[in-house]
C-alpha positions as MATLAB code, in Angstrom:
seq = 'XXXXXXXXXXXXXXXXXXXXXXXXXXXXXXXXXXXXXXXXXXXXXXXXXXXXXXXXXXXXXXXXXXXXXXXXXXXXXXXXXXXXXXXXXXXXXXXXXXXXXXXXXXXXXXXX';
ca = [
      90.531  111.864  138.628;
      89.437  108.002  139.004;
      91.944  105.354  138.082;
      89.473  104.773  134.697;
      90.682  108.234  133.772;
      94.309  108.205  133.828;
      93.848  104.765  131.717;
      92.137  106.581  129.458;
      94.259  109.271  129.185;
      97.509  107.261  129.114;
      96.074  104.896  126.302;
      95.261  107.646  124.444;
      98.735  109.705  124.565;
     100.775  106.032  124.151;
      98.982  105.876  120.990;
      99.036  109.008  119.488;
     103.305  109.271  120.733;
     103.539  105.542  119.361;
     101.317  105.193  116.248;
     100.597  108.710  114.823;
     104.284  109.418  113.671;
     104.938  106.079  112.189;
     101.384  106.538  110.184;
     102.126  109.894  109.402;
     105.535  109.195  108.108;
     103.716  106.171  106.142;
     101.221  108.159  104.836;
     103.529  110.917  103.479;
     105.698  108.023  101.526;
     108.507  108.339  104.342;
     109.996  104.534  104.970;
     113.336  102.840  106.132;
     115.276  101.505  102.760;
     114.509   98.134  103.751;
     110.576   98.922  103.802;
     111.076  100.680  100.352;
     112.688   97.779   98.600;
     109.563   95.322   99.300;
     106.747   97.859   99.039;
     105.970   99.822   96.278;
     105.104  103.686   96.884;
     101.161  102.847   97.117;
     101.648  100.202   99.751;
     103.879  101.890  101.729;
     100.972  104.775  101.947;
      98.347  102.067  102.281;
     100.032  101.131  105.519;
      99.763  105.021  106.456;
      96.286  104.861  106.390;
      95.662  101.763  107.545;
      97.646  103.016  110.949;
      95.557  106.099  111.088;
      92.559  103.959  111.261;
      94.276  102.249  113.896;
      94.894  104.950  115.360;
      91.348  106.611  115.880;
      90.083  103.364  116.894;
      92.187  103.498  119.414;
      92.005  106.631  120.723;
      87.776  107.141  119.948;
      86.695  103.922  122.501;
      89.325  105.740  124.946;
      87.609  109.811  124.632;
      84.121  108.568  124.524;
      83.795  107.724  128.239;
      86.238  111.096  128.751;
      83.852  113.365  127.427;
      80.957  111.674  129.430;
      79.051  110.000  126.619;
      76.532  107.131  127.883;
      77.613  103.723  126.638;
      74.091  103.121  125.392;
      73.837  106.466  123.360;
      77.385  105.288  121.714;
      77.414  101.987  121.587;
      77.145  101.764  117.258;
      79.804  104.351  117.413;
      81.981  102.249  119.610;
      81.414   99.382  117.485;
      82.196  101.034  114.647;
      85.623  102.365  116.155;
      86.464   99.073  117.554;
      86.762   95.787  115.969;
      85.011   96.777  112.983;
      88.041   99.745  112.395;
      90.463   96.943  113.080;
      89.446   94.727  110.657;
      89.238   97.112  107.914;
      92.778   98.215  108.415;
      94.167   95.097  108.328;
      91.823   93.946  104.945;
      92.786   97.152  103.671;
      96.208   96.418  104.197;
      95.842   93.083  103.414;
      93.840   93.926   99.745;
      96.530   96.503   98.506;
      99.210   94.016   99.234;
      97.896   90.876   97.657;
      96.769   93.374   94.627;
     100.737   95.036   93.860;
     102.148   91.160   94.325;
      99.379   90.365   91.221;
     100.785   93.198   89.799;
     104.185   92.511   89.934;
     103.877   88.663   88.972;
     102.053   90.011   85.607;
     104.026   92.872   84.820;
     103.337   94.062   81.199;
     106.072   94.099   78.827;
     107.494   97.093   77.840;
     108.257   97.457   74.016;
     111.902   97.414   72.664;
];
C-alpha cells in the first residue's frame, strides 16, 4: 500500500466519521437548541443536504484513484464532485437561507 493510498483511505474515513453524522443528524431535523432557535425546520435540513453533498465530494475525488479509474476517463466526473459539488452546497445553503430571512421579514398576518 503506497503512501497515496493510506491518504486516500484516511481522507475518506475522517470524512465520513466527521461529516456524515452531523449531515445525517441535519438531514433528519436533529439540531442543538441554539441551532433550532435561528433556523427554521427547512433550513436546518437544507444544511443536511448540503453536508451530504459535501460529503460525496469528498469522499468520490478520494475512491476514484482507489478503485483504479484513469484520471482522463474521470476527469468530468471529478469535476463534477469537486469544486462544482462545493459550490452548490454552499449556494444551496446560501439560497434557502436568504429565502426563510425574506420570509420571515414579510410574514403574513394572521386574522384575529
Amino acid at each position: 500500500m503506497t503512501a497515496a493510498h493510506t491518504f486516500a483511505w484516511a481522507w475518506s474515513l475522517g470524512w465520513t466519521l466527521l461529516v456524515l453524522p452531523p449531515a445525517l443528524a441535519l438531514l433528519r431535523g436533529w439540531a442543538p437548541a441554539r441551532v433550532r432557535r435561528r433556523a427554521t425546520p427547512r433550513m436546518v435540513r437544507m444544511r443536511g443536504v448540503g453536508g451530504l453533498i459535501l460529503w460525496a465530494s469528498a469522499v468520490t475525488s478520494a475512491v476514484l484513484p482507489l478503485v483504479g479509474a484513469r484520471t482522463d476517463a474521470w476527469y468530468p466526473v471529478r469535476t463534477l464532485a469537486g469544486p462544482v459539488a462545493v459550490i452548490a452546497a454552499i449556494a444551496l445553503v446560501a439560497v434557502t437561507d436568504v429565502a426563510e430571512r425574506r420570509r420571515r421579514r414579510n410574514a403574513v398576518p394572521t386574522s384575529q
